[in-house]
N, C-alpha and C positions, 0 to 999 in steps of 0.2 A: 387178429386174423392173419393167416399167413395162404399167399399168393390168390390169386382168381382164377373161381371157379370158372369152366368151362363153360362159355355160352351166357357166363354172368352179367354182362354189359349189353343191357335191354335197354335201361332209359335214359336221360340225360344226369337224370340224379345219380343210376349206379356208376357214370365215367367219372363224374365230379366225386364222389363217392372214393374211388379210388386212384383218384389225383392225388387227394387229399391225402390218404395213407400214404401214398409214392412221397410226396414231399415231405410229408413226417418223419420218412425213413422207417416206415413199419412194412413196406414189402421189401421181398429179393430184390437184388439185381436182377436176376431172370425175370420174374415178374413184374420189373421195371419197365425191361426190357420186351414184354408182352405188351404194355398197356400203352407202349409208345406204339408197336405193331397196331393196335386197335383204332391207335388213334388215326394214323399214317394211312390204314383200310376206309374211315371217315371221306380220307380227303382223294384216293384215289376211286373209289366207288362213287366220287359225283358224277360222274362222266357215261356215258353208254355210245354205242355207235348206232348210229341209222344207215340204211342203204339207202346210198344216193345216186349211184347211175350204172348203168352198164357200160362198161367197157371195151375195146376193139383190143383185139389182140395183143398189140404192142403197144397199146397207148397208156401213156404216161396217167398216173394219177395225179387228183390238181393238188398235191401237199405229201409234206414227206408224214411222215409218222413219228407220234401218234394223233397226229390231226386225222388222216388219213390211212387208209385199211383199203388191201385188194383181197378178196379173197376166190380161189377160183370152184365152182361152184356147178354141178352135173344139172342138165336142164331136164328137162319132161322127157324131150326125146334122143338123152341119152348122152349128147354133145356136152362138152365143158362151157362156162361162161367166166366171165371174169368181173366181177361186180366191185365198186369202189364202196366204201363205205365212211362214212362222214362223224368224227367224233362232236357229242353236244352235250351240251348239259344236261342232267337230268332231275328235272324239279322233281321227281319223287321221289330221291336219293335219300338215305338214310340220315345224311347229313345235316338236310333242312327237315326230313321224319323229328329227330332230336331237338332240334329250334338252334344246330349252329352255325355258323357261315366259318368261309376257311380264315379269316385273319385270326378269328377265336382259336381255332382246332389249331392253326400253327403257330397260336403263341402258348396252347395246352403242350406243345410237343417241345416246346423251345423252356418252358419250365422243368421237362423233365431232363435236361442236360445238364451230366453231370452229377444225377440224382442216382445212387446205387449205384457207382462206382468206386 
């Protein structure tokens, strides 16, 4: 099999699936280099933001970023607001969809160092 298909890493078995070729050395480098991207989208897609307060004008949000998010945002009647938004974990992240947690997924990416170059 040569590189992955588009949209092809559905399950836990097609990532392990094509771990496995990666470290065989039966895909590209580029395709290497996709499947570490996929993996790397795992660990950054645990995450989502909630709106957590409104904000005054010039006040500080309580954390820099990416804990924290201002975004400024038109109200009903018209006027801007300025809402802080709170980054959380998201139990129905793809990540735990799959059945894996990140020490897994970053030692899936830590295997593929070095692989296809």
């Amino acid at each position: 099999m040569k590189g992955i298909p588009h949209n092809s890493l559905k399950t836990a078995q097609d990532y392990e699936g094509m771990q496995q070729l990666a470290i065989a050395g039966e895909l590209r480098p580029r395709d290497v280099a996709t499947l570490r991207r996929y993996w790397q989208s795992l660990l950054d897609g645990r995450w989502r933001y909630d709106r957590d307060r409104l904000l005054g004008d010039s006040e500080a949000p309580d954390g820099d970023e990416p804990d924290y998010r201002v975004l400024v945002e038109e109200a009903e009647d018209g006027t801007e607001e300025r809402w802080q938004y709170k980054r959380v974990a998201d139990d129905k992240a793809r990540i735990h969809h799959l059945g894996y947690d990140v020490a897994t997924v970053e030692g899936k990416i830590a295997e593929l160092e070095g692989v296809g170059e």
